[in-house]
Every structure is written in C-alpha cells, then in structure tokens.
C-alpha positions, 0 to 999 in steps of 0.5 A, a space after each residue: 140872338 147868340 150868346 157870347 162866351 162868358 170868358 172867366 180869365 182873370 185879369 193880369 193885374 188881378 191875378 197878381 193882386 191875388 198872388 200878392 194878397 194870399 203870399 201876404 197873408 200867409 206871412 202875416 199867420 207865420 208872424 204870431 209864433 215868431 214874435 212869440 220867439 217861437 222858431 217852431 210851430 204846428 200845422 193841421 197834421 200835428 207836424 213841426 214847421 220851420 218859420 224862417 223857412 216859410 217867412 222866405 218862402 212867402 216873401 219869394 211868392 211876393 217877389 215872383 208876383 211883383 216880377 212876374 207882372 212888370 216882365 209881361 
C-alpha cells in the first residue's frame, strides 16, 4: 500500500488567524510602556524603540490579514 504525501500547508483561514494572532500579540507587548507614557522602550539589544511606530506597524500586519483573506 503506497503512502500518501503528507501535505504541510496551512489552511488559509489558519494562516490568517496565525497572522492576526501574532500582530496582536505583539501589540499587546507595545501597550505596557505606552500606558506608562512611555513613548520609548528597550528591546533585546539595548536599542531605544518608538512605540507609535510599532503600534502602526502592528495594526497594518492586522489590516493586511484581514484583506488579504477576503481578496483570495
């Protein structure tokens, strides 16, 4: 009896659940130093990073998801 190839795509509302969920996340990790009114935090390396940008960043990833799963 032959095998069948094991496929290992995602699903496309998976993928765009994974998508959402890890945009989400990362926003959710921006929020503690903005409402600290911090408009500045430190990441891994020491660096300073802007938090409007990263909230904007997060929230275009979410957008993308959201459009990228009704045009296909």
């Amino acid at each position: 009896m032959a095998k069948r190839p094991v496929s290992r795509k995602m699903s496309k509302p998976m993928r765009v659940f994974s998508w959402a969920l890890i945009s989400l996340v990362l926003l959710g990790f921006v929020v503690g130093p903005l409402a600290r009114g911090a408009l500045f935090y430190q990441n891994y390396r020491g660096e300073a990073v802007f938090v409007p940008f990263v909230i904007l960043v997060g929230v275009v990833m979410v957008i993308a998801a959201i459009v990228g799963s009704r045009n296909r």
